[in-house]
C-alpha positions as a printed Julia matrix, in Angstrom:
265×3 Matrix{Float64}:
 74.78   -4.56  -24.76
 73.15   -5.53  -21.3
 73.16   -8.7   -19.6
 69.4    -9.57  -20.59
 69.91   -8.62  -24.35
 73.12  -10.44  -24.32
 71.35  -13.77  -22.63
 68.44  -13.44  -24.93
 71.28  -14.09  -27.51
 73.18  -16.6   -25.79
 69.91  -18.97  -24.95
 68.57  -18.82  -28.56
 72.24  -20.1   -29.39
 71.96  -22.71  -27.16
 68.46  -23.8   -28.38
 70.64  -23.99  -31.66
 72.79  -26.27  -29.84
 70.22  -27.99  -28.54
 70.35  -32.19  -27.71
 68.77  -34.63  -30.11
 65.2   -34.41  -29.23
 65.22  -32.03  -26.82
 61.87  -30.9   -25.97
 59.71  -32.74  -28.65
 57.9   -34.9   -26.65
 55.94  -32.39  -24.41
 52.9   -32.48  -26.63
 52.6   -36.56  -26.28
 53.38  -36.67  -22.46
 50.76  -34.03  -22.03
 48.12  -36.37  -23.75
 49.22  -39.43  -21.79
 50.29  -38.6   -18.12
 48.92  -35.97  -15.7
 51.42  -33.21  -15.05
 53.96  -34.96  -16.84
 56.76  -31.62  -15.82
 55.69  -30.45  -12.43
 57.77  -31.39   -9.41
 54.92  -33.2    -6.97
 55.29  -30.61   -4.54
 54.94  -27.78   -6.95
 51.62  -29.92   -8.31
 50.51  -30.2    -4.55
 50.79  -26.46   -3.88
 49.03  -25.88   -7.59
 46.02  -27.94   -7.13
 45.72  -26.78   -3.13
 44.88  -23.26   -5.61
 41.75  -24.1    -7.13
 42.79  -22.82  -10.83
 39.88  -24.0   -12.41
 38.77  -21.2   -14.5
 41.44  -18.85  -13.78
 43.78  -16.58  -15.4
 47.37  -17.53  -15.31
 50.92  -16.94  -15.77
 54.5   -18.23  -16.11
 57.4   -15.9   -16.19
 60.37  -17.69  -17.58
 58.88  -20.37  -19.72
 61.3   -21.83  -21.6
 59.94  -24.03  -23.86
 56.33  -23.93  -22.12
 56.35  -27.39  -20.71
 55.65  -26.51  -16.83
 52.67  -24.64  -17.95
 51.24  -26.58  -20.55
 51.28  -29.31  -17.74
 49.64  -26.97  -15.38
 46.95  -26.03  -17.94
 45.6   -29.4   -16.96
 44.01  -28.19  -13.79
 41.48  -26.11  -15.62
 42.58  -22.57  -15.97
 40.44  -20.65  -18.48
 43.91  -19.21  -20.46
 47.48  -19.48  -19.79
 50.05  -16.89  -21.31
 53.79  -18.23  -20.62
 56.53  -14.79  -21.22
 60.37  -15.8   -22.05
 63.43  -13.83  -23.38
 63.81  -16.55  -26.66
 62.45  -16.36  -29.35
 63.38  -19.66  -30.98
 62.32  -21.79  -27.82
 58.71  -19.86  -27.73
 58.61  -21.62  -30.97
 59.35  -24.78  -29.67
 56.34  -23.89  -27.25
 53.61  -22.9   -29.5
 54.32  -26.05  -31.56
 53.55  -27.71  -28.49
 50.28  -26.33  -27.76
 49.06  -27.33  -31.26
 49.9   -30.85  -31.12
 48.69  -30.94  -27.88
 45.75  -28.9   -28.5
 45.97  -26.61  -25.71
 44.6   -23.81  -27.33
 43.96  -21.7   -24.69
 47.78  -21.34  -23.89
 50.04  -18.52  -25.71
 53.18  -17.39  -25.4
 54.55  -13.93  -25.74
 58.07  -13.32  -26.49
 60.38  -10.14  -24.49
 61.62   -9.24  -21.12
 59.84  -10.44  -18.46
 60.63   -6.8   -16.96
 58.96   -5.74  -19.28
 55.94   -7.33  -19.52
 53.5    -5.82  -22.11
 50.6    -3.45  -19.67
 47.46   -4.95  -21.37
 48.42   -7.43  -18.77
 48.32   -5.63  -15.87
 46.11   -6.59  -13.0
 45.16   -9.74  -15.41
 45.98  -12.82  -13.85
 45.03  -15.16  -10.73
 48.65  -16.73  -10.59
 51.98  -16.21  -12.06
 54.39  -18.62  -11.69
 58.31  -19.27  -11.45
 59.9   -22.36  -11.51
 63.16  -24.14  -11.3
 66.02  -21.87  -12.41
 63.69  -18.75  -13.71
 65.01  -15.79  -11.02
 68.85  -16.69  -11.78
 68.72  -15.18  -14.5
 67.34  -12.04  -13.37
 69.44   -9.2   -11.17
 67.32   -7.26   -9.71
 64.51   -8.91   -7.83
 63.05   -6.07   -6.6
 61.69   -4.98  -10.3
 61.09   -8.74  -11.28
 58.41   -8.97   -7.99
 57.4    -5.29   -8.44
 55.89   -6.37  -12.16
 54.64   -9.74  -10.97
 52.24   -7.41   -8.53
 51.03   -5.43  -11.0
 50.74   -8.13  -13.95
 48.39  -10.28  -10.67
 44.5    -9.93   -9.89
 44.07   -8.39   -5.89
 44.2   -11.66   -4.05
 46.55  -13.29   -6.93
 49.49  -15.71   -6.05
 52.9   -15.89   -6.87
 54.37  -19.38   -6.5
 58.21  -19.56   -6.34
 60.17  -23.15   -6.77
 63.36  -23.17   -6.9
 66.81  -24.16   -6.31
 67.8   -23.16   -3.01
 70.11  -20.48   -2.08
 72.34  -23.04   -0.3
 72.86  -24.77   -3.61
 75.26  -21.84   -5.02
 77.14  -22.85   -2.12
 78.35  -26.49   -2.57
 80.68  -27.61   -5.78
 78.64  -30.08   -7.77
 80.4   -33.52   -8.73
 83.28  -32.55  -11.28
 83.94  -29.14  -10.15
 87.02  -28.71   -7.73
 86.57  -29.59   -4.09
 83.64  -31.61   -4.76
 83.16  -34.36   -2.0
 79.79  -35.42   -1.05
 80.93  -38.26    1.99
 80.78  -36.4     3.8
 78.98  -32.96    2.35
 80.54  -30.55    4.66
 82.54  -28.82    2.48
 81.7   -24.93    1.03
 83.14  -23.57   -2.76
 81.23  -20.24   -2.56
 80.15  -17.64   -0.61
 76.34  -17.47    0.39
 76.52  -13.91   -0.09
 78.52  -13.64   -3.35
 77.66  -10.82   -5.06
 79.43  -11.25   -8.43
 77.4   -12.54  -11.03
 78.31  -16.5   -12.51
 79.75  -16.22  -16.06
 79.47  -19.2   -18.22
 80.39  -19.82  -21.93
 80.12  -23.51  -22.52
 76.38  -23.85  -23.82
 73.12  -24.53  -21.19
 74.1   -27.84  -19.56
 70.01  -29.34  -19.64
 69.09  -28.68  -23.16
 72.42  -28.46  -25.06
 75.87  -29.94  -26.18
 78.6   -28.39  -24.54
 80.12  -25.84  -26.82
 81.88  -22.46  -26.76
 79.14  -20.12  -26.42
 78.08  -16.66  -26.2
 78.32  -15.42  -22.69
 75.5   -16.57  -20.42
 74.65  -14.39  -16.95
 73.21  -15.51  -14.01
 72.92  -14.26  -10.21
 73.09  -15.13   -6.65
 69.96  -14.49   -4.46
 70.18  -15.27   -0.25
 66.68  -16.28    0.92
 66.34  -13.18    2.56
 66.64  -10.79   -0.11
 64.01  -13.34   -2.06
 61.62  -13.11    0.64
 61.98   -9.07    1.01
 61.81   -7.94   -2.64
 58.67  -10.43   -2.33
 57.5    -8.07    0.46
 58.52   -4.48   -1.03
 56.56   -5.76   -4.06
 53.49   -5.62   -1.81
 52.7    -9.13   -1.74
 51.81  -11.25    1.54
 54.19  -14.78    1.85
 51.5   -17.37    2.44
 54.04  -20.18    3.11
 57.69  -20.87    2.34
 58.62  -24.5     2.48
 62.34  -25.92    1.81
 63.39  -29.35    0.8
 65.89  -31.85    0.96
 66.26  -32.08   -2.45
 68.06  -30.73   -5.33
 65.57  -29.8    -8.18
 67.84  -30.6   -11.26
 71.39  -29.64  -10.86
 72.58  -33.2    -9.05
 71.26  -35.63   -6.72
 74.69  -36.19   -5.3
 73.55  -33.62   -1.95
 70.23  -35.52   -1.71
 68.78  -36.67    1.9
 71.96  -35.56    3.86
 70.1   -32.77    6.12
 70.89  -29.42    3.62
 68.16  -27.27    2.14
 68.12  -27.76   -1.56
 65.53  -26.48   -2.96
 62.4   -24.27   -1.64
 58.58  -23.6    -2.74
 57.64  -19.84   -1.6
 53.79  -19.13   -2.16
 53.02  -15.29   -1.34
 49.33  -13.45   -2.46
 48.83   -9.73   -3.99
 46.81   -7.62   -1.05
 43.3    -7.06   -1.59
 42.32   -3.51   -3.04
């Protein structure tokens, strides 16, 4: 079994395992606040897009929240692709107590994305935590460019590259006073093996073996490149996305927003 059909497994396990509650209030946030689950940069670089009426996309959905929020900027249909089955669920429930019916969600590989969606979209979008869990980048990118309109965007936010560097509070060496201090290599090439559930969304447990990857911020911004799309900006932040506050403020690139457009034809 590969690494992508043994994660699907492992994160519709942990979606079993999931936390009291987890996820069942996207519907009612999304019919009281305005993009209740977009990071207010990410919703800065969104609206500065002009979606109204588009066609768009979110590789890596989860349980649909991100884009159910973004569906409030007027796009004319929104099609979220994730690995889980059981979470896509989760997300479809969503968009019918939330009435978002021009939102759906398609279940598989997102290296595989179905070809009746080539060339078909305006924007597809990653966020926080999506391109871990993918190895090769160059493929991932390569299928973005061909699922995306000529002129089409790809909008990347993310942890930052730095963060697979530092030991977060409870693993060994961890000392944020002062945050000078380095677990991992920035160019580890060995993939990160976990077995004790999906930290956000579940209990901890002994679980089925999850897979995720290293990428430098080079080898992000080339396989963006190769793929044959232009970087329109690449902004990095002082801080962390979800993983800890505990690095926060203290001069280190945490997390990044890379916005890059499909060539014209």
């Amino acid at each position: 079994m590969g690494y992508v059909e043994a994660n699907k497994e492992a994160w519709e396990e942990a979606f079993e395992h999931r936390l009291p509650g987890w996820g069942e209030d996207v519907a009612e946030r999304l019919q009281r606040e305005e993009l209740p689950f977009l990071n207010p940069d990410l919703a800065l670089k969104l609206r500065s897009l002009d979606l109204a009426g588009k066609d768009v996309a979110q590789f890596c959905c989860n349980n649909g929240r991100e884009l159910l929020s973004l569906m409030q900027l007027g796009p004319a249909r929104g099609v979220g692709f994730d690995i889980a089955e059981n979470i896509l669920d989760q997300a479809r429930d969503s968009v019918r107590r939330a009435g978002v019916e021009r939102c759906t969600f398609v279940a598989g590989d997102v290296l595989a994305v179905p070809p009746a969606y080539d060339g078909a979209f305006d924007l597809v979008l990653f966020t926080v935590g999506a391109i871990t869990w993918i190895e090769d980048l160059d493929a991932l990118f390569a299928r973005v460019a061909t699922c995306l309109k000529p002129g089409g965007a790809m909008v990347v936010h993310d942890f930052h590259p730095v963060m697979n560097m530092l030991p977060l509070p409870g693993e060994p060496g961890f000392d944020a006073e002062p945050p000078s201090r380095l677990a991992y290599s920035y160019f580890r090439s060995e993939p990160w093996i976990e077995n004790e559930g999906m930290g956000y969304l579940s209990e901890r447990y002994e679980s089925k073996t999850l897979t995720s990857f290293s990428h430098t911020m080079s080898a992000i911004v080339n396989a963006t490149c190769r793929a044959g799309l232009t970087v329109d900006a690449l902004d990095e932040f002082d801080y962390d996305v979800g993983l800890s506050d505990a690095y926060d403020g203290r001069g280190l690139p945490l997390s990044f927003l890379l916005t890059a457009r499909k060539r014209g034809e």
